[in-house]
C-alpha positions in Angstrom: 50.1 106.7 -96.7 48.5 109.9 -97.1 44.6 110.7 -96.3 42.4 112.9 -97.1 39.4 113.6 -95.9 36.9 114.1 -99.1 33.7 113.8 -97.2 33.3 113.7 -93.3 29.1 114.1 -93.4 25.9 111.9 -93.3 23.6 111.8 -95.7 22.1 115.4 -95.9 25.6 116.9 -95.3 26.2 120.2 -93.5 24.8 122.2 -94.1 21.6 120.6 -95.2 20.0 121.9 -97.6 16.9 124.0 -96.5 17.3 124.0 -93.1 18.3 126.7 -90.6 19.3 125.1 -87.6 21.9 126.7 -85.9 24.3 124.1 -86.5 23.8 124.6 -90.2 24.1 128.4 -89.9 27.6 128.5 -88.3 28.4 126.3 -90.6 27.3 129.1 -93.1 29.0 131.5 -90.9 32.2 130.0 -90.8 32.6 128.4 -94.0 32.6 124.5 -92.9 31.5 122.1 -95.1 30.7 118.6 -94.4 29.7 116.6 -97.3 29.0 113.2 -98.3 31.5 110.1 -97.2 34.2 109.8 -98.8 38.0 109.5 -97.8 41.2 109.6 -100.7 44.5 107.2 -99.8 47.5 107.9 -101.3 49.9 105.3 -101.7 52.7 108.1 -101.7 55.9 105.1 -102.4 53.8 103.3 -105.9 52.2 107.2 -106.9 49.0 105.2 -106.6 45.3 106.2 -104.7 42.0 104.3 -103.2 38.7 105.9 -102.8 36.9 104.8 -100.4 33.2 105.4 -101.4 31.8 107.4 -104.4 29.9 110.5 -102.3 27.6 112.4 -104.5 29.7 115.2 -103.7 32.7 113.6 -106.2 32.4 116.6 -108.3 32.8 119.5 -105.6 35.1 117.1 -103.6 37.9 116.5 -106.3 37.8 120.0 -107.4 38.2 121.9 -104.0 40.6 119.3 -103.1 43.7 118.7 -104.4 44.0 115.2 -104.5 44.7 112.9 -107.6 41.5 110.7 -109.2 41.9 107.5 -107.8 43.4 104.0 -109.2 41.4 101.8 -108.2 38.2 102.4 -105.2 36.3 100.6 -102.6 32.2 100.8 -101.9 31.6 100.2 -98.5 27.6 99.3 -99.3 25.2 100.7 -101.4 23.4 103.4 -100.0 23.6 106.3 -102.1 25.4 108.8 -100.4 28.3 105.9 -100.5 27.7 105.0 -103.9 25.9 107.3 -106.5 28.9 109.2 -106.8 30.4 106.6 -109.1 29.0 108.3 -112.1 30.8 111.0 -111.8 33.8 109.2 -113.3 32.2 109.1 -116.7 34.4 110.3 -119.5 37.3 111.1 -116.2 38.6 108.0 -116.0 40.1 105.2 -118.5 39.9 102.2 -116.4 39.0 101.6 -112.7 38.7 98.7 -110.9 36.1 99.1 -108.4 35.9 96.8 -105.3 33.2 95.5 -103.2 32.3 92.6 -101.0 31.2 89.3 -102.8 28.8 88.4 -99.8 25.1 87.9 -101.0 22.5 90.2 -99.2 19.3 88.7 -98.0 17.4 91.7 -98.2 18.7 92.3 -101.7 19.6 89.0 -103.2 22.6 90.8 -104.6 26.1 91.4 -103.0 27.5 94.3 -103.2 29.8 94.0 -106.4 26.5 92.4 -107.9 24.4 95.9 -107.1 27.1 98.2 -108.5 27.8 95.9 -111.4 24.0 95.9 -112.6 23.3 99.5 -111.2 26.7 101.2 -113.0 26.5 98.6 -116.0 26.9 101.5 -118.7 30.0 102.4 -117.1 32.1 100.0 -119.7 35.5 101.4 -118.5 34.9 100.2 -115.2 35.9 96.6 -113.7 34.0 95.2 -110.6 36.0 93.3 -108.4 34.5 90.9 -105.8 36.1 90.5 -102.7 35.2 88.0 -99.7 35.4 89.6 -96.9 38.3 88.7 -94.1 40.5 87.8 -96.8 42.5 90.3 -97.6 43.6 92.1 -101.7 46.0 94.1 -102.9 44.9 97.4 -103.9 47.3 100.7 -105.1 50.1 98.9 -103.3 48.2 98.5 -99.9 46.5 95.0 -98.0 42.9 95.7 -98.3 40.2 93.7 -95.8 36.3 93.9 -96.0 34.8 93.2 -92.5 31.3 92.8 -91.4 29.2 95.1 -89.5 25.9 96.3 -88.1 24.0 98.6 -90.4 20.3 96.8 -91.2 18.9 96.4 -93.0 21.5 95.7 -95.4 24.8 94.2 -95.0 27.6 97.1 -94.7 31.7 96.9 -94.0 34.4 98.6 -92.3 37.8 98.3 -93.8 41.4 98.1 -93.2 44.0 99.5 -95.1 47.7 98.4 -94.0 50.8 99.2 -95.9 52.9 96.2 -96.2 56.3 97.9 -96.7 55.7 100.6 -93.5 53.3 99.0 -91.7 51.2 102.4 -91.9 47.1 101.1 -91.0 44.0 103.0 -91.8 41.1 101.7 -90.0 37.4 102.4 -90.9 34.3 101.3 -88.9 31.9 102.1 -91.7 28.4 102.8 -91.0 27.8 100.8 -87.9 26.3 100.3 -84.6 28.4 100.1 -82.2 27.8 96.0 -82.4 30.9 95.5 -84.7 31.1 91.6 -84.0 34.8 90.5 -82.5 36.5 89.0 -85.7 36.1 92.2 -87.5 37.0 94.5 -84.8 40.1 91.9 -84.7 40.8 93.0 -88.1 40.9 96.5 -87.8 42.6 96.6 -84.3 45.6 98.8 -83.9 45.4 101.5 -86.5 47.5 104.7 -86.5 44.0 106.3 -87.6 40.4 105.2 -87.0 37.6 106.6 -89.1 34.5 105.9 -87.0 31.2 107.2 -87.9 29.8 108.9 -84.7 26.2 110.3 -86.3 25.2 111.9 -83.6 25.8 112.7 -79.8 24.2 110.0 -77.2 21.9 113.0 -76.2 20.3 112.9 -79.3 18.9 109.4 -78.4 16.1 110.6 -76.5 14.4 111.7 -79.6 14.9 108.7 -81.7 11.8 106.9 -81.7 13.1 103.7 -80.0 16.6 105.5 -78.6 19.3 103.7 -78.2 21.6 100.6 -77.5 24.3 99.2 -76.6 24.7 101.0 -73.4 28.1 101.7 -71.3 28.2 101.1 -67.6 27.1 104.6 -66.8 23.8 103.4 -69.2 25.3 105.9 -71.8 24.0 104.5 -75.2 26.6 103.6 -77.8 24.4 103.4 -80.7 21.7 105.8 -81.8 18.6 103.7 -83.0 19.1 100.6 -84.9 21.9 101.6 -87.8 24.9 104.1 -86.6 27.2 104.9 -83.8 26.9 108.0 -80.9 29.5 109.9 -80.9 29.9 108.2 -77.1 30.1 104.8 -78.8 32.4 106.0 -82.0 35.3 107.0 -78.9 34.7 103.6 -77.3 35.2 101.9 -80.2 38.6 104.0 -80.8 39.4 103.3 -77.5 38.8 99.1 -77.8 40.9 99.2 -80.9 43.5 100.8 -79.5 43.9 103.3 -82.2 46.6 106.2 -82.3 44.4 108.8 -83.9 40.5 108.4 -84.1 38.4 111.0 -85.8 34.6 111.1 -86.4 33.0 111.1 -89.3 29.1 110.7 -91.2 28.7 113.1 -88.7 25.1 114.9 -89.0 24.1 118.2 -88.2 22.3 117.2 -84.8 25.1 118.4 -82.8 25.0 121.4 -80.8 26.6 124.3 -82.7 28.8 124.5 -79.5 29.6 120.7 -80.0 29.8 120.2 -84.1 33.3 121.5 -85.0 35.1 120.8 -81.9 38.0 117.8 -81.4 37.7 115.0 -82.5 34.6 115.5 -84.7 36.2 115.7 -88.7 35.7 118.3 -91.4 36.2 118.1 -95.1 39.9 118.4 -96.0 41.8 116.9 -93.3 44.9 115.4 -94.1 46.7 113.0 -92.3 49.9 111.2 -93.0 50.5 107.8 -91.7 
């Protein structure tokens, strides 16, 4: 299993566009980039890749990357720095089968294979494929699961990706809190790599306007606001799941400039095999 690293930013990205924080001027400075989600999987025994997430940033990624266009892909939820990227494979692609959780959304009345069948519906070559979360598919060769967790106000997943023939397991939280209820962290236990999404440091909390949650025992908070994880709470959760490797990711450009490119914060382009 190889994996690459496509798109390790929130949002805005870093640098954001417009602003001049220093954060975003080292970046300039030293040539980092962190761009939309996204993360490439290569299935490196069936020649066969996953996408997890279409970023905006599709384009960019897959050309400064070298990295095949993908099989078949996941969508995590349907924000549009996760999703909107999917038309980029016009005209790229002969077939893909995209996947996405079958689970009906309250706030949307759609699932999620429902919003990017209706929202993508000109896209005739691709195939949505509706999956129930906790049960697992097959997907390039790997054991795909969908698990629930905490991004409101609409419904979100973190995945597992195991290997049946090596055992390899790449774990992501998705865009959580750091609420991620015990049957899905069950699921994604024991990974030789966690993605976790660690938006910001717990410092930052103080200036959200109802700060944080989920507090350690030293009343450090583990989640920023009501939707992601601190960078505190992203290395707890690494640490609960036992994983080998965790690196941080949908990481904004709120850190110190001292603190945004240092271990285990991610950049574009890392590679990892598993």
């Amino acid at each position: 299993m190889r994996v690459t690293l496509l798109g390790t930013g929130d949002t805005t990205g870093t640098p954001t566009v417009g602003c001049d924080c220093d954060t975003c001027r080292e970046a300039r400075e030293r040539g980092i980039e962190r761009t939309r989600f996204s993360v490439h999987v290569e299935n490196e025994r069936t020649d066969e890749s996953l996408l997890v997430d279409f970023s905006p940033d599709f384009r960019h990624q897959f050309l400064t990357h070298e990295t095949p266009l993908p099989d078949e892909a996941l969508v995590t939820h349907i924000h549009f720095d996760h999703l909107d990227g999917l038309g980029n494979v016009y005209r790229l692609l002969d077939d893909l089968d995209v996947h996405a959780a079958d689970e009906v959304d309250p706030v949307t009345d759609e699932s999620v294979a429902d919003t990017v069948r209706s929202k993508f519906h000109y896209l005739d070559r691709i195939s949505v494929e509706a999956q129930t979360p906790f049960e697992s598919f097959r997907a390039c060769g790997f054991d795909v699961t969908l698990v629930p967790v905490v991004h409101p106000p609409l419904v979100c997943y973190g995945v597992a990706i195991q290997d049946p023939k090596t055992g390899a397991k790449l774990s992501l939280s998705g865009d959580t809190t750091y609420a991620i209820p015990e049957d899905s962290r069950d699921v994604l236990r024991d990974p030789d790599l966690l993605l976790a999404e660690a938006i910001v440091p717990a410092s930052v909390c103080e200036y959200h306007p109802i700060g944080g949650d989920d507090y350690d025992e030293d009343g450090v908070p583990r989640t920023f606001g009501t939707k992601h994880m601190t960078r505190e709470g992203a290395l707890a959760l690494g640490e609960d799941l036992d994983a080998d490797v965790t690196r941080l990711v949908h990481v904004a450009h709120y850190y110190p400039p001292d603190e945004a490119f240092e271990e285990p914060l991610a950049v574009d382009g890392e590679v990892y095999e598993l």
